[in-house]
Biopython code that builds the backbone (N, CA, C, O; Angstrom):
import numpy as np
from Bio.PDB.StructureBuilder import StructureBuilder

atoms = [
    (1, "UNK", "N", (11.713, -13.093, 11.264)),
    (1, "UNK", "CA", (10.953, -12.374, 12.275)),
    (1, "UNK", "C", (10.701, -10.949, 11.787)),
    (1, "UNK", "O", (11.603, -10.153, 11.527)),
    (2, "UNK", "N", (9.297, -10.680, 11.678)),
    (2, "UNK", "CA", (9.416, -9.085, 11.295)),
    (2, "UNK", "C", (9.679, -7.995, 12.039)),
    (2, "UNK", "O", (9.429, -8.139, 13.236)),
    (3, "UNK", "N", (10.183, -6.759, 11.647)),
    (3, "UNK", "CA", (11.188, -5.942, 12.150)),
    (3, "UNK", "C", (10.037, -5.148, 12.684)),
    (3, "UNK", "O", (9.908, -4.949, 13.892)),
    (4, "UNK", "N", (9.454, -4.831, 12.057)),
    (4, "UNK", "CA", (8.231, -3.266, 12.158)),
    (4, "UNK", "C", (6.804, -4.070, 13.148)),
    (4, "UNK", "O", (6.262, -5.109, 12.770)),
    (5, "UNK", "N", (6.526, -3.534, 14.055)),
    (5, "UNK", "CA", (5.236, -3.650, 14.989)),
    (5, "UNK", "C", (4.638, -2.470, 15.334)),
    (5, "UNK", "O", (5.051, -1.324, 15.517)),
    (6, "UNK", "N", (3.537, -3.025, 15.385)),
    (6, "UNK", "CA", (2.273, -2.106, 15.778)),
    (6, "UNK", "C", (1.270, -2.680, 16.613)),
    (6, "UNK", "O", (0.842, -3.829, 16.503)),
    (7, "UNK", "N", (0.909, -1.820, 17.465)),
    (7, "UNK", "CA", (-0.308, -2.696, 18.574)),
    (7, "UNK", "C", (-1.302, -1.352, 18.212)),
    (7, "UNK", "O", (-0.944, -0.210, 17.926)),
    (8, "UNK", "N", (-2.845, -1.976, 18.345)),
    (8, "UNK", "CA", (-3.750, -1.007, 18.213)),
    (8, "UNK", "C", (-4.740, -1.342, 19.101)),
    (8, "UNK", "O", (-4.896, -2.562, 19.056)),
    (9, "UNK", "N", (-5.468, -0.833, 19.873)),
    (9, "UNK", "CA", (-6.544, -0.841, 21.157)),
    (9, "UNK", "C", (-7.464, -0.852, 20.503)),
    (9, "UNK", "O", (-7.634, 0.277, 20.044)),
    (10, "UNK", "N", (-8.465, -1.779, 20.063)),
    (10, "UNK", "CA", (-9.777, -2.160, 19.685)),
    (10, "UNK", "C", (-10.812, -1.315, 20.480)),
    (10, "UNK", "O", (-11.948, -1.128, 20.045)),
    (11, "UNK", "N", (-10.441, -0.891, 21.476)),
    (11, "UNK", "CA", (-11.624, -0.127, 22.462)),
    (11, "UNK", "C", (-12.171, 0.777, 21.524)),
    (11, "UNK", "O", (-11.574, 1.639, 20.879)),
    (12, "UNK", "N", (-13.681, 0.412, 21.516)),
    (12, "UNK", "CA", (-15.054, 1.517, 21.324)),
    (12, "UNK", "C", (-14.296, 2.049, 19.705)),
    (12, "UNK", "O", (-14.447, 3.184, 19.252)),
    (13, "UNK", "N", (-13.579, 1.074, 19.099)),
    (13, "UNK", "CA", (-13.483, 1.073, 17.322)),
    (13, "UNK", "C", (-14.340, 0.763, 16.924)),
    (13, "UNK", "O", (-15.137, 0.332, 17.758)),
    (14, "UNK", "N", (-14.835, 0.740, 15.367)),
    (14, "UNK", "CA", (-15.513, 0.199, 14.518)),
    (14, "UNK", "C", (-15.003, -0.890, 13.931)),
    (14, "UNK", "O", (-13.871, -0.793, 13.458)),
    (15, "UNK", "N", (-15.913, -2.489, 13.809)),
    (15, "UNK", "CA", (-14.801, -3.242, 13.178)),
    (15, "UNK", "C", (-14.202, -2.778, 12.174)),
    (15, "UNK", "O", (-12.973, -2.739, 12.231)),
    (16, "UNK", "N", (-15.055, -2.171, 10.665)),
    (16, "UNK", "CA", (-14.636, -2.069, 9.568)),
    (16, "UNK", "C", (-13.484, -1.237, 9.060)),
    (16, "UNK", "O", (-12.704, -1.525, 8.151)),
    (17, "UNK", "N", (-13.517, -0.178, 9.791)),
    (17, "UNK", "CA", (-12.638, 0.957, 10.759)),
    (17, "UNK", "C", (-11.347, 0.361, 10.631)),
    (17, "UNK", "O", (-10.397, 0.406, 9.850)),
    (18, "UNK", "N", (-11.750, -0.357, 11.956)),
    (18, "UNK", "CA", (-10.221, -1.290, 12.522)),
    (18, "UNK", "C", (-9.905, -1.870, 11.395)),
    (18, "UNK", "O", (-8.953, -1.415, 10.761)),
    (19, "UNK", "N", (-10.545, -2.860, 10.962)),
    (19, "UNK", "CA", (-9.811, -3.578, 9.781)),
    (19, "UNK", "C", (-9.510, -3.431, 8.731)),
    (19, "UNK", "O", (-9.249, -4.484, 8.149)),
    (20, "UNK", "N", (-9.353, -1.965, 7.793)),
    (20, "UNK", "CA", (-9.271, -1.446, 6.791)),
    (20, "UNK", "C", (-7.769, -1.097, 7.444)),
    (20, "UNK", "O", (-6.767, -1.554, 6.893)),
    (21, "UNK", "N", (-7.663, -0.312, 8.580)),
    (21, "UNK", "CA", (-6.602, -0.053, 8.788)),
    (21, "UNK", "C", (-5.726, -1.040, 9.253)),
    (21, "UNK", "O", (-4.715, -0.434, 9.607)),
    (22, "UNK", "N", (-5.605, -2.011, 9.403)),
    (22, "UNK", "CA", (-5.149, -3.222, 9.853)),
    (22, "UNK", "C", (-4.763, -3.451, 8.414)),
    (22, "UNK", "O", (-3.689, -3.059, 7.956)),
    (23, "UNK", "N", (-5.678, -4.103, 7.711)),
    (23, "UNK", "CA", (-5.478, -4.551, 6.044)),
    (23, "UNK", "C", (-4.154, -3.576, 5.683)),
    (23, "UNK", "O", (-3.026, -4.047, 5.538)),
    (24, "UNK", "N", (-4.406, -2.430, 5.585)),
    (24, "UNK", "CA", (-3.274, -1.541, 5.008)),
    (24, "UNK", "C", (-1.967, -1.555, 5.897)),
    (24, "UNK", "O", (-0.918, -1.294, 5.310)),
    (25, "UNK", "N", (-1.930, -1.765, 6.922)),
    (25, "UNK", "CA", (-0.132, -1.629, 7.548)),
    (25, "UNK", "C", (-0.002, -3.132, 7.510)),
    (25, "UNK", "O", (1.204, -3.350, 7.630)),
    (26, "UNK", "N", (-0.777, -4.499, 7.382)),
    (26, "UNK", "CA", (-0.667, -5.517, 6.927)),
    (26, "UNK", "C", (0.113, -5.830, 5.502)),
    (26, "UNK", "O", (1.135, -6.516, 5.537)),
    (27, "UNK", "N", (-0.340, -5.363, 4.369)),
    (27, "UNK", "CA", (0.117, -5.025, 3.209)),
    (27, "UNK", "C", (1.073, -4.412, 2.874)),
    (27, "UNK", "O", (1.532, -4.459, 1.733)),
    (28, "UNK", "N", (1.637, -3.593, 3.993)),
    (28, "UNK", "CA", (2.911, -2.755, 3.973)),
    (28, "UNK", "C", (2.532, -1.325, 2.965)),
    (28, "UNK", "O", (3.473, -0.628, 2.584)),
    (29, "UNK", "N", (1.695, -1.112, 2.739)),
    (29, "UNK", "CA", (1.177, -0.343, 2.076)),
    (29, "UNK", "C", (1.484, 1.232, 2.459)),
    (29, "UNK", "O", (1.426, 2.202, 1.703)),
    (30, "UNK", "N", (1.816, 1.198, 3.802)),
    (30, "UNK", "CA", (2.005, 3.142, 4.876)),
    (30, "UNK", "C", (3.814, 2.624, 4.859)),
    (30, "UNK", "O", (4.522, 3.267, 5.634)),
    (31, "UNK", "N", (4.225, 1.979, 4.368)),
    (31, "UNK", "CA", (5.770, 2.243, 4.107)),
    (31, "UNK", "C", (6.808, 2.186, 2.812)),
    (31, "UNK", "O", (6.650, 1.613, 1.734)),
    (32, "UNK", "N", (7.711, 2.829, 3.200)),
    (32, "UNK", "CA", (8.665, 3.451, 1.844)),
    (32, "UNK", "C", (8.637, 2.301, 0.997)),
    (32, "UNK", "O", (8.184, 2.444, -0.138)),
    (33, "UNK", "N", (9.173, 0.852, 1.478)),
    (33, "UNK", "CA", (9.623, -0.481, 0.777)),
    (33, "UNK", "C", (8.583, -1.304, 0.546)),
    (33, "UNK", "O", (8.696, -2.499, 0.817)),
    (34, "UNK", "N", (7.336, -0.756, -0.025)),
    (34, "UNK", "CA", (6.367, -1.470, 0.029)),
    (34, "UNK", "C", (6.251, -2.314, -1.379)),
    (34, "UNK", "O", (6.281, -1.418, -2.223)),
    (35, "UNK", "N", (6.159, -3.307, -1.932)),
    (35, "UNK", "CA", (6.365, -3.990, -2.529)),
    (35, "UNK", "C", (4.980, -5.065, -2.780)),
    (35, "UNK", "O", (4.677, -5.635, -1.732)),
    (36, "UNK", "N", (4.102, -5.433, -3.968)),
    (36, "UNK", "CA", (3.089, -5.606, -3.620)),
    (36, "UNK", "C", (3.562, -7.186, -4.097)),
    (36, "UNK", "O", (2.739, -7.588, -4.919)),
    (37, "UNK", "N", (4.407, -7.993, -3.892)),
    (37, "UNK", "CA", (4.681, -9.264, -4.555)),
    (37, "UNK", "C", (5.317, -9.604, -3.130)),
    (37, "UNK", "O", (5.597, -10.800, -3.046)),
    (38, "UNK", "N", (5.600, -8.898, -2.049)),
    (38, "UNK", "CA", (6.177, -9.295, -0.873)),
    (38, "UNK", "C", (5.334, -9.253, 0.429)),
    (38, "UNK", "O", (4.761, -8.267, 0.893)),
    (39, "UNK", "N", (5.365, -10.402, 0.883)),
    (39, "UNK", "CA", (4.893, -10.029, 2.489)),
    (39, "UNK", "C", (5.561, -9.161, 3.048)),
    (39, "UNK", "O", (6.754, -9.461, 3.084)),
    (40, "UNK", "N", (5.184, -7.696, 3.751)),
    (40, "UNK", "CA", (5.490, -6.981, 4.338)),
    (40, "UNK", "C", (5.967, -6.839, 6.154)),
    (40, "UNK", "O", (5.085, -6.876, 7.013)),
    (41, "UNK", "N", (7.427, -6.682, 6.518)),
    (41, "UNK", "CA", (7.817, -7.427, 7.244)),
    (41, "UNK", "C", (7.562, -6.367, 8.890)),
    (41, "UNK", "O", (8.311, -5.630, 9.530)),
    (42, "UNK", "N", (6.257, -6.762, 9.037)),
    (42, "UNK", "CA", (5.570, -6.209, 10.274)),
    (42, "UNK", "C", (4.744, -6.718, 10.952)),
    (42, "UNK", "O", (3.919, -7.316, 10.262)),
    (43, "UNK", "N", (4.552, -6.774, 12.046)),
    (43, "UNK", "CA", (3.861, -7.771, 12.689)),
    (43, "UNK", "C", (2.295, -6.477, 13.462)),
    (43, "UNK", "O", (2.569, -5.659, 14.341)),
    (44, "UNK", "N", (1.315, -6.566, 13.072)),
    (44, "UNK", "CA", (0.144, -6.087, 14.072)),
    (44, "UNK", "C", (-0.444, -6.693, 15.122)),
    (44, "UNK", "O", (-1.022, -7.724, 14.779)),
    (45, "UNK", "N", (-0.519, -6.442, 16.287)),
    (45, "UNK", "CA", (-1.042, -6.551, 16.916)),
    (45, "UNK", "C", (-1.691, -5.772, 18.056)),
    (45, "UNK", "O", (-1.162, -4.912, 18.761)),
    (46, "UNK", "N", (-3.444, -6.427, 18.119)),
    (46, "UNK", "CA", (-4.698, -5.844, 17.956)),
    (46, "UNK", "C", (-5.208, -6.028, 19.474)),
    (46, "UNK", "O", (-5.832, -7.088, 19.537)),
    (47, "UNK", "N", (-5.162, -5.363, 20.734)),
    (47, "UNK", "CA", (-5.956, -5.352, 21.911)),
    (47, "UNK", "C", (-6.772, -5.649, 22.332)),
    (47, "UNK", "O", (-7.314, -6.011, 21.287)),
    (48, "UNK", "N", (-7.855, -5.971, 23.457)),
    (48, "UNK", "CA", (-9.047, -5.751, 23.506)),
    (48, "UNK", "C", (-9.798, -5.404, 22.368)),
    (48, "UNK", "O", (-10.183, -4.377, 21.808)),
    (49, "UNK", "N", (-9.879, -6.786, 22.206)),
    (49, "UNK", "CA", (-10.893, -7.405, 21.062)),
    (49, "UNK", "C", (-12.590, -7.539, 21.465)),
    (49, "UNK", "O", (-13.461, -7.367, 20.613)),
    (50, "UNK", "N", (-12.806, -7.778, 22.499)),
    (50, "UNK", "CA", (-14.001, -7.923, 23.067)),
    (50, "UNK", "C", (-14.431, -6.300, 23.267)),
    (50, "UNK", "O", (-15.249, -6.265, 24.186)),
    (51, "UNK", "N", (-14.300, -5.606, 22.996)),
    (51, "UNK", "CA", (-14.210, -4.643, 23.398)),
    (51, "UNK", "C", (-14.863, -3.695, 22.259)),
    (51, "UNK", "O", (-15.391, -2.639, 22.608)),
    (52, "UNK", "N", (-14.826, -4.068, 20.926)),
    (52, "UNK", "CA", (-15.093, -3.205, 19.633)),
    (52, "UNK", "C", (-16.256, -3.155, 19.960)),
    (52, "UNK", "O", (-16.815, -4.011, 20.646)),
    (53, "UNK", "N", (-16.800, -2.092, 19.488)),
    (53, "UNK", "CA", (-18.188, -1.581, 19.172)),
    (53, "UNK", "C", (-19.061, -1.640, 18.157)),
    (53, "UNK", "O", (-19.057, -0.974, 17.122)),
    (54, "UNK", "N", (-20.072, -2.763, 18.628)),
    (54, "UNK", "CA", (-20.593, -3.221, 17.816)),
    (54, "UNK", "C", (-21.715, -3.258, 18.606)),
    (54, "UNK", "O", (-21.882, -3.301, 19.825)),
    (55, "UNK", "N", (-22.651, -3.228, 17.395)),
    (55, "UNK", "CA", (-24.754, -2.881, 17.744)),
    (55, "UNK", "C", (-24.764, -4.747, 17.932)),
    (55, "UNK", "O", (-24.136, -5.663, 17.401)),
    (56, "UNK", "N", (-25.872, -4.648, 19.015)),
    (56, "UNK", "CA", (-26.575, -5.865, 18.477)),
    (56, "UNK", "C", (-27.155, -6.060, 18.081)),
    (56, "UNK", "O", (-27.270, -7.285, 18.136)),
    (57, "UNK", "N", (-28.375, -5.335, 17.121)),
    (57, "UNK", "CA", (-28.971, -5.145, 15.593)),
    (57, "UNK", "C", (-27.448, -5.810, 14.632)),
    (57, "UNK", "O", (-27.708, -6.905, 14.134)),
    (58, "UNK", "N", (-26.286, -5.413, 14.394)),
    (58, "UNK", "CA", (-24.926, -5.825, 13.621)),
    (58, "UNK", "C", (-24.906, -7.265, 14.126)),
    (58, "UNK", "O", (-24.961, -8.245, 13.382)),
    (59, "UNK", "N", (-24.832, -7.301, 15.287)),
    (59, "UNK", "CA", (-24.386, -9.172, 15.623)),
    (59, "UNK", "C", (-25.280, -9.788, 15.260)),
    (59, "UNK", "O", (-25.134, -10.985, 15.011)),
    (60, "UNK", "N", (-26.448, -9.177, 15.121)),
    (60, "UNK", "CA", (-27.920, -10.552, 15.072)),
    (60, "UNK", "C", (-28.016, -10.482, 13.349)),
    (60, "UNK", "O", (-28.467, -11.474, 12.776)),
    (61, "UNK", "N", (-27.593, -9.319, 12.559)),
    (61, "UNK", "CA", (-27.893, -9.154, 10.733)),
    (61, "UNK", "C", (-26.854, -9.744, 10.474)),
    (61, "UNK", "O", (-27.366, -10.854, 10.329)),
    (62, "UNK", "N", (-25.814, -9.910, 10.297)),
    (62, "UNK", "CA", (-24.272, -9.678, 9.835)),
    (62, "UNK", "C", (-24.473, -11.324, 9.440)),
    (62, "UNK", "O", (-24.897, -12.037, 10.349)),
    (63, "UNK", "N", (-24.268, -11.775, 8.496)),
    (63, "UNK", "CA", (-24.313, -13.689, 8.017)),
    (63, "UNK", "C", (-22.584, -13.644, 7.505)),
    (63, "UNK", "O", (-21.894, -12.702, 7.115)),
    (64, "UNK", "N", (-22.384, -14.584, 7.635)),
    (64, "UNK", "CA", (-21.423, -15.788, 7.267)),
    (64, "UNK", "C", (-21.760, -16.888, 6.462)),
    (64, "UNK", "O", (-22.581, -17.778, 6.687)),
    (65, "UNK", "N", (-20.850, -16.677, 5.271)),
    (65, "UNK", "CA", (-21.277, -18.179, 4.814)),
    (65, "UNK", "C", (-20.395, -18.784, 4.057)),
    (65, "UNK", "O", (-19.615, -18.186, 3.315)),
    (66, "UNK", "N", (-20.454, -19.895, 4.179)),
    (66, "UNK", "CA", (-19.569, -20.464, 3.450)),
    (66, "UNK", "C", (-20.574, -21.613, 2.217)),
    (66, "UNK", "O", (-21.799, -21.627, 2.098)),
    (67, "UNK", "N", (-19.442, -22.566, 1.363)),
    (67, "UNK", "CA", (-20.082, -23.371, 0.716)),
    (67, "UNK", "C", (-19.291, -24.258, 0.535)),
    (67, "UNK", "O", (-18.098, -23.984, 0.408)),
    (68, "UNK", "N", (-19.821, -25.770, 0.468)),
    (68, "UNK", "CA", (-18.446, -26.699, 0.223)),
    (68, "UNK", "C", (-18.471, -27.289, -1.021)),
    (68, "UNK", "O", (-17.610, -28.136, -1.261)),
    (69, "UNK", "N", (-19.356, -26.987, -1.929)),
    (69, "UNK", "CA", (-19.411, -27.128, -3.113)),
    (69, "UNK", "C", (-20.500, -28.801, -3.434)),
    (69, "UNK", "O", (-20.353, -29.493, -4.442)),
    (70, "UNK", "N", (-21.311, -29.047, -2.529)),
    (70, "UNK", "CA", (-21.837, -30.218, -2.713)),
    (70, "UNK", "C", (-22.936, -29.526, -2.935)),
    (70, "UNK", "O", (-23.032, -28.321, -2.706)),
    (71, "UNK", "N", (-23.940, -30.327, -3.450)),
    (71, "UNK", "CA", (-25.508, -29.690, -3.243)),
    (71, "UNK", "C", (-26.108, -29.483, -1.688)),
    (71, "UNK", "O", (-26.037, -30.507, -1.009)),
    (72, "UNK", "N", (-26.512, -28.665, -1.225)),
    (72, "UNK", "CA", (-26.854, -28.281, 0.172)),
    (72, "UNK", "C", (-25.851, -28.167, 0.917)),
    (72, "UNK", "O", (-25.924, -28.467, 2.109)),
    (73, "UNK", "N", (-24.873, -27.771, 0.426)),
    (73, "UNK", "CA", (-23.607, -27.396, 1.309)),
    (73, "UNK", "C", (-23.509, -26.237, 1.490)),
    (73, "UNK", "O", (-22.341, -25.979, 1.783)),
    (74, "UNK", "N", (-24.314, -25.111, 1.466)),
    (74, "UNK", "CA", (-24.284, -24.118, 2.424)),
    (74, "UNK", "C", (-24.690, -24.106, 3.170)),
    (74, "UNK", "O", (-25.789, -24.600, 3.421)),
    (75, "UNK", "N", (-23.636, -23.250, 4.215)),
    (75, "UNK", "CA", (-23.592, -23.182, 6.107)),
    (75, "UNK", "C", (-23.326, -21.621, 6.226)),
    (75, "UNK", "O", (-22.472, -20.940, 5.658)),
    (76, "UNK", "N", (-24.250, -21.281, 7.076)),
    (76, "UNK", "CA", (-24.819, -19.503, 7.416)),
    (76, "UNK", "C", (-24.363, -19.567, 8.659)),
    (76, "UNK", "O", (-24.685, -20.565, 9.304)),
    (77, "UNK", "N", (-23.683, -18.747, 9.175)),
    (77, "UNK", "CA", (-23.527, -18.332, 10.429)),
    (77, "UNK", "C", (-23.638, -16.452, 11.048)),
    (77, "UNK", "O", (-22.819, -15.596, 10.716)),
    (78, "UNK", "N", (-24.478, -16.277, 11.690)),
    (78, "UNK", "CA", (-24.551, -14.672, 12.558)),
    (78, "UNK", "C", (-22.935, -14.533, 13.248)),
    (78, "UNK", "O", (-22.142, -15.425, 13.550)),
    (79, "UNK", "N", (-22.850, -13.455, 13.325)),
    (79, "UNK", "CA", (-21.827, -12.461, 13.794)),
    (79, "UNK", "C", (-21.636, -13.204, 14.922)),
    (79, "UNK", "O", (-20.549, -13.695, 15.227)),
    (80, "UNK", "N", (-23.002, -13.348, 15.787)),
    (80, "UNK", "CA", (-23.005, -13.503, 17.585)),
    (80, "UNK", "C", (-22.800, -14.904, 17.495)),
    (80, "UNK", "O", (-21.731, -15.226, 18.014)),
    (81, "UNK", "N", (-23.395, -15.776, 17.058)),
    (81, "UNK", "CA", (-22.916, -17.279, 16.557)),
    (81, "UNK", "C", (-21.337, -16.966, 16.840)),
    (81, "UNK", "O", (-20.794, -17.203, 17.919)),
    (82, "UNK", "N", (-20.716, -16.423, 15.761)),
    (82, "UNK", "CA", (-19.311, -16.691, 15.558)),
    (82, "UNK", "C", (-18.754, -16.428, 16.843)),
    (82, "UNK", "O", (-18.029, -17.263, 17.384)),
    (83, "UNK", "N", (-19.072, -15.178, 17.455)),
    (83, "UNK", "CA", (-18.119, -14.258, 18.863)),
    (83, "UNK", "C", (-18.704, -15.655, 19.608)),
    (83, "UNK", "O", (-18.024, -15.911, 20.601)),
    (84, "UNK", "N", (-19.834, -16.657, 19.371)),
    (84, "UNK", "CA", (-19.973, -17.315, 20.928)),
    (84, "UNK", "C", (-18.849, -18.587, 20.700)),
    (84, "UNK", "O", (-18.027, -18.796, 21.593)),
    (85, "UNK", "N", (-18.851, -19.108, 19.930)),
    (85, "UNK", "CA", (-17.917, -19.973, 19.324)),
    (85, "UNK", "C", (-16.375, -19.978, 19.500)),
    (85, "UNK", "O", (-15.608, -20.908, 19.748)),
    (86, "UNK", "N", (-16.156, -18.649, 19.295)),
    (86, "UNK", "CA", (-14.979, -18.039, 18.611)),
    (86, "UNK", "C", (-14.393, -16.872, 19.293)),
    (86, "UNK", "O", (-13.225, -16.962, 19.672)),
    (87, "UNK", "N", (-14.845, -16.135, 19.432)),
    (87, "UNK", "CA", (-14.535, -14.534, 20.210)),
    (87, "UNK", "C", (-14.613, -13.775, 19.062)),
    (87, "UNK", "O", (-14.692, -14.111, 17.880)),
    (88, "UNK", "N", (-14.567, -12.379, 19.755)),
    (88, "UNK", "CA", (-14.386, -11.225, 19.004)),
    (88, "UNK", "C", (-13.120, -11.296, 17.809)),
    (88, "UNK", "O", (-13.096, -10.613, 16.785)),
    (89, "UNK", "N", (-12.378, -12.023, 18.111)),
    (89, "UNK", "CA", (-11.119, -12.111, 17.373)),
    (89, "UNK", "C", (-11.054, -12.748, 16.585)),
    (89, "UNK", "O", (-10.231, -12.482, 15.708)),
    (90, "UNK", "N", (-12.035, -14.148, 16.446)),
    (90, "UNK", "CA", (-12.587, -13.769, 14.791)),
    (90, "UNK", "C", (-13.049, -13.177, 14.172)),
    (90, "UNK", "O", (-12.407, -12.827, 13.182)),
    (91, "UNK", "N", (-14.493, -12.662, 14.339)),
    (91, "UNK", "CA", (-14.990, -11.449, 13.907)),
    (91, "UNK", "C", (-13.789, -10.225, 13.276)),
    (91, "UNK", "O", (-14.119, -9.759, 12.185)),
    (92, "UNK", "N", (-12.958, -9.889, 13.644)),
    (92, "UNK", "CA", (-11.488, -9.293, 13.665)),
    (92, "UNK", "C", (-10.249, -9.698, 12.259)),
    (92, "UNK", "O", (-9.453, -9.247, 11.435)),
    (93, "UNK", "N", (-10.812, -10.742, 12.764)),
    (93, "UNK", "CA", (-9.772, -12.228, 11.814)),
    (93, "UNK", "C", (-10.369, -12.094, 10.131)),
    (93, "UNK", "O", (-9.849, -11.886, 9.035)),
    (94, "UNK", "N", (-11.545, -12.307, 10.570)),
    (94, "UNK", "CA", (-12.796, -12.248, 9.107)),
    (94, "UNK", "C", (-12.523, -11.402, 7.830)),
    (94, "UNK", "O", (-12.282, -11.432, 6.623)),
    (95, "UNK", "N", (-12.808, -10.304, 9.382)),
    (95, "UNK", "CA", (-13.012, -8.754, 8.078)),
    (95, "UNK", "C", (-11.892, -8.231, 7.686)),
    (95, "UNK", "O", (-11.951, -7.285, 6.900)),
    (96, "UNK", "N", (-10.498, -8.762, 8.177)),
    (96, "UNK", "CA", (-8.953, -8.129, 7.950)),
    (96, "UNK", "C", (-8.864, -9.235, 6.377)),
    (96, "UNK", "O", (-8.515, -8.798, 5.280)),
    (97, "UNK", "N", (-9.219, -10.508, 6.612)),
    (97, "UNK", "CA", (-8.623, -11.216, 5.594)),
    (97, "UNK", "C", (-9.886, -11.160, 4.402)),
    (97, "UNK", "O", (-9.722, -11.881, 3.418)),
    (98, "UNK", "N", (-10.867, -10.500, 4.461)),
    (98, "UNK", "CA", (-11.813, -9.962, 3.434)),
    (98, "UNK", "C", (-11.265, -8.673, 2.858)),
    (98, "UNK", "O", (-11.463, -8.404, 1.673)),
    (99, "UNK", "N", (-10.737, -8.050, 3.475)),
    (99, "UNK", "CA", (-9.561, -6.881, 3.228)),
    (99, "UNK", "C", (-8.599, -7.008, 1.998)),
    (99, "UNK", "O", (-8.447, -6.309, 0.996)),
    (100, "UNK", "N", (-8.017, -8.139, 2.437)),
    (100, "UNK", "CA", (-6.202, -8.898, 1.800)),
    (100, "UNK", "C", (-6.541, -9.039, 0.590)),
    (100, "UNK", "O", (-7.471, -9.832, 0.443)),
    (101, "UNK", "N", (-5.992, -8.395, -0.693)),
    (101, "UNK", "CA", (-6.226, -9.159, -1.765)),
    (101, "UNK", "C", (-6.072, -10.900, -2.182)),
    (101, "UNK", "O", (-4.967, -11.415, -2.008)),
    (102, "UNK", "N", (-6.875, -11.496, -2.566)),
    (102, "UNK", "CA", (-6.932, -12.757, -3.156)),
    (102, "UNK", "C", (-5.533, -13.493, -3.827)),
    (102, "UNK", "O", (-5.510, -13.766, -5.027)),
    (103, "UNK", "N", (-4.779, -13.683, -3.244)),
    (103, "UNK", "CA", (-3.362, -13.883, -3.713)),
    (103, "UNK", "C", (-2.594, -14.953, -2.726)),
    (103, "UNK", "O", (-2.888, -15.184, -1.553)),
    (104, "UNK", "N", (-1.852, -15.370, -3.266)),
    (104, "UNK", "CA", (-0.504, -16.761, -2.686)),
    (104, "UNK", "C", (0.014, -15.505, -1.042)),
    (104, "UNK", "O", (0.691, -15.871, -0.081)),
    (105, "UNK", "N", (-0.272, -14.833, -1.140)),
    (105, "UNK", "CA", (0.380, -13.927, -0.023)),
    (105, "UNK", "C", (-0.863, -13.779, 0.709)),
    (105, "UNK", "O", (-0.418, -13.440, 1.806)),
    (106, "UNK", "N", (-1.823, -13.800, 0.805)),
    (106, "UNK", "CA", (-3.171, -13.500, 1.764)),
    (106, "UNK", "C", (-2.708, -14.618, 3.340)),
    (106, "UNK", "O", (-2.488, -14.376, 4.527)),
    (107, "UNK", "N", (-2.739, -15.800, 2.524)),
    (107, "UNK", "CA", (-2.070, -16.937, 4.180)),
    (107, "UNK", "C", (-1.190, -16.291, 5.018)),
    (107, "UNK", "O", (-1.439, -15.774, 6.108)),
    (108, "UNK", "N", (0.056, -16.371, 4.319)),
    (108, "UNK", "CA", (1.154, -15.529, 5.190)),
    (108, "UNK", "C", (1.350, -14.162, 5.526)),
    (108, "UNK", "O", (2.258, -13.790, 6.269)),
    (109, "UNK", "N", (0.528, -13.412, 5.002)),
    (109, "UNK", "CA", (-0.105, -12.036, 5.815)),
    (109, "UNK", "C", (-0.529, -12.288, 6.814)),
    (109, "UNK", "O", (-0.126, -11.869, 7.899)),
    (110, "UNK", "N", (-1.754, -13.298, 6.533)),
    (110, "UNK", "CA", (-2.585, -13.150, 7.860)),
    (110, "UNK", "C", (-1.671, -13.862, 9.044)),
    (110, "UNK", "O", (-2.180, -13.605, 10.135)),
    (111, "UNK", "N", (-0.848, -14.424, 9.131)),
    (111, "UNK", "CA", (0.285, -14.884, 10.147)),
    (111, "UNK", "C", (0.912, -13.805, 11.086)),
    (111, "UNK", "O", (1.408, -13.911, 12.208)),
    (112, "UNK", "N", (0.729, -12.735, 10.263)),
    (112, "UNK", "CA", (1.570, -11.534, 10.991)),
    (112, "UNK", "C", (0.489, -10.914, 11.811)),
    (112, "UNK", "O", (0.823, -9.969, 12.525)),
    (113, "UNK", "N", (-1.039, -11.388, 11.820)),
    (113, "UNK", "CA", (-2.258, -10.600, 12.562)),
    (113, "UNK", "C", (-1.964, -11.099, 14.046)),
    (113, "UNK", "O", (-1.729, -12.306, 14.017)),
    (114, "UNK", "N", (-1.913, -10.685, 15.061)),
    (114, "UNK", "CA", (-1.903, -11.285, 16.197)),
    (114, "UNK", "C", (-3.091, -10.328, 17.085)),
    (114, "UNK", "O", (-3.015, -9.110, 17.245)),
    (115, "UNK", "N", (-4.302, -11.321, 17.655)),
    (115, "UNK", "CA", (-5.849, -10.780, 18.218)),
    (115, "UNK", "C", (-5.336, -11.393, 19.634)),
    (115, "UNK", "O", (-4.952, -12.543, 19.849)),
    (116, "UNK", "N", (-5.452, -10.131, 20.679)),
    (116, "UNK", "CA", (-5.938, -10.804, 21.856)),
    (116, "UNK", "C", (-7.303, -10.421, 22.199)),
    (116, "UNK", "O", (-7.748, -9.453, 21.583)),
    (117, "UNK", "N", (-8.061, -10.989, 23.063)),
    (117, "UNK", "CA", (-8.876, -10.695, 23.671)),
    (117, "UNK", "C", (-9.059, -9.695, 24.722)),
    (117, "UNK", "O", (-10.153, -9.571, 25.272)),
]
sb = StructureBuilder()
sb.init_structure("model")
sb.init_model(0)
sb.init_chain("A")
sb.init_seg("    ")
for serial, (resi, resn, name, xyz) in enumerate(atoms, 1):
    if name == "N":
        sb.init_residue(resn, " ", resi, " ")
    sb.init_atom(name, np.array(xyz, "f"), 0.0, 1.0, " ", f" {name:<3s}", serial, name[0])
structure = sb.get_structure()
């Protein structure tokens, strides 16, 4: 169970904002024992999620995409797509683990993210 918590109020933030700083106390990165081969033993959690400030010019540009590696296997998805689907707390979810470096530790980081709505 991690020792260290943090809650942060999404109200009238910027996602990218929010999630840069999220990424970094995720990473353990703002403490003494920071260790970049270790999950860092802190748990974030993120407020009023519906709540970030965001244009809707941003929700209607912003794409998603993925690929599954077949021919015509790319799938595009908008920002507002995702929040209708999903909530704000993916949107949230997204840009923290686009953050995480590419590593065996990115999964179990993102375990320690906790989004309410």
């Amino acid at each position: 169970m991690p020792t260290d918590s943090h809650t942060i109020d999404a109200t009238g933030e910027k996602l990218g904002r929010l999630a840069s700083q999220v990424a970094t106390i995720l990473m353990g990165k703002d403490r003494v024992d920071f260790a970049r081969n270790q999950v860092a033993d802190v748990t974030v959690t993120i407020e009023n999620a519906s709540k970030l400030d965001i244009t809707a010019d941003r929700l209607d540009n912003k794409v998603y995409d993925r690929f599954s590696g077949y021919p015509g296997g790319r799938k595009e998805e908008t920002a507002r797509e995702v929040v209708e689907k999903k909530g704000y707390g993916e949107l949230i979810r997204r840009a923290v683990r686009g953050m995480l470096p590419d590593n065996k530790l990115k999964d179990p980081t993102m375990k320690n993210l906790i989004i309410t709505e």
